[in-house]
N, C-alpha and C positions, 0 to 999 in steps of 0.2 A: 727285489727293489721295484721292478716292473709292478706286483700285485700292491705292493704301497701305494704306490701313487696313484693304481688305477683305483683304491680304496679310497682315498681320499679325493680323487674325482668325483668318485658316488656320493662320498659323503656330502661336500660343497654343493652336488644338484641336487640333491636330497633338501639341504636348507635351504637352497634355493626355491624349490619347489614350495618350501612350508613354510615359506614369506608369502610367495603368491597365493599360495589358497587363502592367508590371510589376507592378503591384499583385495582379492577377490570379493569376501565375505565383510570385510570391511566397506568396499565400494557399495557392494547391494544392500548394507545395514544402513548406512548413510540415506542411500535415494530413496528407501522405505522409507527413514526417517522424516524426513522434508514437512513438514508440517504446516498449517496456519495455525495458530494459536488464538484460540479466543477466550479470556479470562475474565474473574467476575460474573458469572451468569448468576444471580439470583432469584432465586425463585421461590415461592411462598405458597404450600398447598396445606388445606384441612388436613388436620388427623384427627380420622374417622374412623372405621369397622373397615369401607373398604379401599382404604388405605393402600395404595401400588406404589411401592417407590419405583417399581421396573419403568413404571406412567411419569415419572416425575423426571425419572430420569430423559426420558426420551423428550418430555417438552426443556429439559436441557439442551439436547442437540436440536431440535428446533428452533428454538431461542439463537443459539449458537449460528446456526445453519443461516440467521437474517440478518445476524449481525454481521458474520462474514461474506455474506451477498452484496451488502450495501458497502462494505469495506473495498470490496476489488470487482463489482460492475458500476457502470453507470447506468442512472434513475432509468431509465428507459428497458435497462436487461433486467434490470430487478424483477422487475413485474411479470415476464416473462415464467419466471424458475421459483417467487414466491409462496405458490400452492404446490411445492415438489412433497411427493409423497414420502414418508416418513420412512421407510424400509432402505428406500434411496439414500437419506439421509443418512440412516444408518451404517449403510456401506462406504460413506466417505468419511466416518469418525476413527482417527488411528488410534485413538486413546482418547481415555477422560479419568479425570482425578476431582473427589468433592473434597474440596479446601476446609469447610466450613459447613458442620450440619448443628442441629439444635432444636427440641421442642418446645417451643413457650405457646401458653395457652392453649395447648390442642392446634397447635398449627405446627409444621413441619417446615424448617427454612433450612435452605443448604445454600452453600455457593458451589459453583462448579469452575472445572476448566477441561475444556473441550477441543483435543488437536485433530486437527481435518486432516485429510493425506494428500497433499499436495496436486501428487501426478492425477489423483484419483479425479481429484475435484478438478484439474483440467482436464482429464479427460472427458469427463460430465457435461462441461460449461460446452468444449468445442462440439459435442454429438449437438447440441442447442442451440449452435450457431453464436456462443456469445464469446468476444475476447474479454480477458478479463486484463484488470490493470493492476501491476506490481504498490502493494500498500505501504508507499513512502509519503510519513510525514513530512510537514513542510509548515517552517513559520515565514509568511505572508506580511507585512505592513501594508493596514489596511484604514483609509480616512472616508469616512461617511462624510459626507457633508448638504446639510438640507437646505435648498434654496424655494424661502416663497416668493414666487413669480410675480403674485399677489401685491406683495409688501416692496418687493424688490430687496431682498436682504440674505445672507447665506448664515446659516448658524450652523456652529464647528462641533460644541462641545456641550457644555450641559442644559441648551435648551435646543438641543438637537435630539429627539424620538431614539431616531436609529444611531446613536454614538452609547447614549445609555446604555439601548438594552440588545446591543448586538450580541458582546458577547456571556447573555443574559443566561442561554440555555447551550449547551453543548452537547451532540450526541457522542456515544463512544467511537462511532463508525467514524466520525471525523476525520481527515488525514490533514486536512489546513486549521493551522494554529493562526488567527488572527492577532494582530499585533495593534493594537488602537494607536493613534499619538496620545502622548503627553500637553494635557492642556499648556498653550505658549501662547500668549496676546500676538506675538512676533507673527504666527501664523496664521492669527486671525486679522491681521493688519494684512499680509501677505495678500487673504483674500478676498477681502475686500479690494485693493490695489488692481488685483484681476476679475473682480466680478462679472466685468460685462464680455469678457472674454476667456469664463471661468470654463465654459467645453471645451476651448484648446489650450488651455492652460496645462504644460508640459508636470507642473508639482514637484520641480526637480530639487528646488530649495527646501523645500520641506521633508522630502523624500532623503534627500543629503544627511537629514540629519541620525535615519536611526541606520545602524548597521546590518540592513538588511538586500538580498540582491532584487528580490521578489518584492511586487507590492501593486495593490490592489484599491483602485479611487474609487468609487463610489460615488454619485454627484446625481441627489435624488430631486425633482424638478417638481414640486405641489402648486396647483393650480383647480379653485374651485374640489371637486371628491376627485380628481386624478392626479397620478400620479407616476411623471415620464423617469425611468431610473437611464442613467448612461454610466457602465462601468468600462474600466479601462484596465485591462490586468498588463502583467508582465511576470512569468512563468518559464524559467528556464530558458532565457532571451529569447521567449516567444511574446511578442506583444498580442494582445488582443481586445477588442473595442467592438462593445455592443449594446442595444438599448432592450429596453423591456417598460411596457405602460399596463400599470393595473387601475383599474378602474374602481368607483363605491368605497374610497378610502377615508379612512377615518380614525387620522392617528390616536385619537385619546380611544378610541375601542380597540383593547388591549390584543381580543384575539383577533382581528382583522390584520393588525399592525405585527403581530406574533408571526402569522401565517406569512406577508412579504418577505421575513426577514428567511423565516426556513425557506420562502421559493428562491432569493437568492445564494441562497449559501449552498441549497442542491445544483445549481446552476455553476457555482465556483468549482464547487467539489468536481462536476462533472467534467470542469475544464483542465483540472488537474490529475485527474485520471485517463482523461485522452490523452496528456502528455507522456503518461507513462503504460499506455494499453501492450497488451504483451498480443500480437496475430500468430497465432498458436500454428495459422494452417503455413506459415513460414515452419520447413522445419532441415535446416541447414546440416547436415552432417561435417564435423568439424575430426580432424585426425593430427594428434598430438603425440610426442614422443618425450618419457622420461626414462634416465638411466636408472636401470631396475635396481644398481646397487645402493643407490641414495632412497634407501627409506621414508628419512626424515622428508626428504621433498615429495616423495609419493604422498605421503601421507597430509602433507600441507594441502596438495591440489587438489586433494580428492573431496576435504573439508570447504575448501574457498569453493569446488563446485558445484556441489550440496546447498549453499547459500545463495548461488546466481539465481534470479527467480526466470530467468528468459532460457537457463539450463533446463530440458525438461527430462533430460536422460544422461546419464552416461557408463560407460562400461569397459572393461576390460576387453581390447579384439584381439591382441596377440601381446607375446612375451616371449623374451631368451633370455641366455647370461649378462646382455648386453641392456637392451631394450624394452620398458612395456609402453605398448603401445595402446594409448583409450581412442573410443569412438566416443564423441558428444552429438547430443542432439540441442543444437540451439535454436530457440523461436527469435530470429534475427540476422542480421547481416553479417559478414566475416568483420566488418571495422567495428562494429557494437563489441561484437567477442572482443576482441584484442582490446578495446577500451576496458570494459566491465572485468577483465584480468589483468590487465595493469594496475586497476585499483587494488588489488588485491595485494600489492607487493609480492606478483608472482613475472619474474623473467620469462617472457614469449619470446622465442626467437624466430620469426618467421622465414628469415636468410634460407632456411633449410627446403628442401621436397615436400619435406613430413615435418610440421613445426613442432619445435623442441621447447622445454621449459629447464631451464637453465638457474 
């Protein structure tokens, strides 16, 4: 009777044990996995005699490598990490898949898709001193509006430059989805009603009407070849209000009037990437406890932590019949964490010494 049971003691820590090593082996396949994803690379080379796809490929991960720069720093880091040498590059490619190849005319087009390795590429960014920012899109309502100073008159809509052709050109790197208005006389009554007091004008009524929380005024000021811009953001109930004056303006010169529009939309972008910058050199060790028997829930947390982007590690530190216990490494505060896993629809119980997920 004794050897039964003690047989079947072994046996239960026997499976037990060969949940964890899959547990284990799961957790480290996961945080390898972590990826940036950058899709669509196209690219279009001769085919000649000396012909390299090894070549073709790598101005892939090049390509790849600037679009996800511009994606998660701001304009100012970019320039910084721009001329990174290509061997480098290559060591932060987890993977690449060509979607799309084909020869027409003796030329060589392929599409790629090129996944970076997350941790790698923070580590890279931090040796360089740059934080980088989590790549959350974001639609924006956003009203240009052009006043000549001149004329004394505001124009809303289609004899307004920049309502045309803002959202004229789009890069991929984009993360703010501009939202124009919908031509309304209502609103062009509006502003005129506030014209003379159109800088502190709140825009609440017009802003009322799209179902957005975010949004972006624009109130561009032309006088003589200048031209003062005053925008007014509001970005994750952060307000912000600032001005910019370009000089030698000259709306009907397409690329003069081109060039404003991309210095402002770098300027937005960059505002919206400050809200979400991740400071890498924070790095909080966090100690959670789940009950080793509940599979299903190991397995949920281990997925939702893999996602977090301010997660920059985590790992198995101990385990028994009872308990396994992860170390996390977050780039944040203890109340970030506990926010950014609640969303998850994951139970934090902090009541505890050693917080539990429940």
């Amino acid at each position: 009777m004794y050897q039964r049971k003690h047989l079947y003691k072994n046996r239960l820590y026997i499976y037990f044990l060969i949940y964890v090593v899959i547990f284990i082996k799961f957790s480290t396949s996961l945080v390898n996995a972590e990826t940036y994803k950058i899709s669509k690379i196209e690219l279009t080379e001769p085919y000649e005699l000396d012909f390299n796809k090894q070549i073709v490929i790598e101005n892939a991960f090049r390509v790849g490598f600037i679009e996800l720069v511009k994606k998660i720093t701001i304009s100012d880091d970019y320039f910084k990490i721009q001329n990174t040498n290509i061997k480098i590059i290559k060591s932060l490619v987890d993977s690449f898949t060509i979607t799309d190849e084909k020869f027409v005319e003796n030329k060589y087009i392929a599409t790629f898709e090129v996944n970076f390795n997350k941790k790698l590429v923070l580590n890279y960014f931090e040796k360089k001193n740059i934080f980088i920012s989590i790549p959350i899109e974001k639609k924006i309502f956003t009203m240009p509006i052009l006043v000549d100073l001149d004329k004394k008159e505001a124009m809303l809509y289609s004899e307004n430059y920049f309502y045309k052709n803002w959202n004229k050109n789009r890069e991929k790197y984009y993360l703010l989805n501009f939202i124009l208005p919908n031509e309304d006389l209502d609103d062009i009554e509006t502003i005129k009603n506030n014209f003379e007091n159109i800088e502190d004008y709140d825009f609440k009524e017009i802003i009322s009407k799209y179902d957005l929380k975010d949004y972006l005024i624009i109130i561009f000021f032309q006088y003589d070849k200048n031209l003062k811009v005053l925008s007014k953001i509001k970005l994750n109930n952060e307000n912000i209000i600032f001005n910019k004056v370009f000089d030698d303006v000259e709306l009907d010169n397409q690329e003069k009037s081109e060039k404003i529009i991309l210095a402002l939309k770098t300027i937005f972008e960059n505002q919206w990437k400050k809200v979400n910058q991740v400071n890498t050199s924070i790095k909080l060790q966090i100690t959670i406890q789940v009950e080793s028997k509940n599979i299903d829930l190991i397995k949920k947390l281990e997925i939702e932590l893999s996602k977090l982007d301010l997660v920059s590690n985590f790992f198995i530190n101990n385990f028994d019949s009872q308990m396994t216990t992860y170390k996390i490494i977050f780039n944040g505060t203890p109340n970030r964490f506990i926010e950014e896993i609640n969303k998850s629809e994951i139970n934090l119980d902090t009541s505890y010494k050693i917080w539990r997920i429940e």
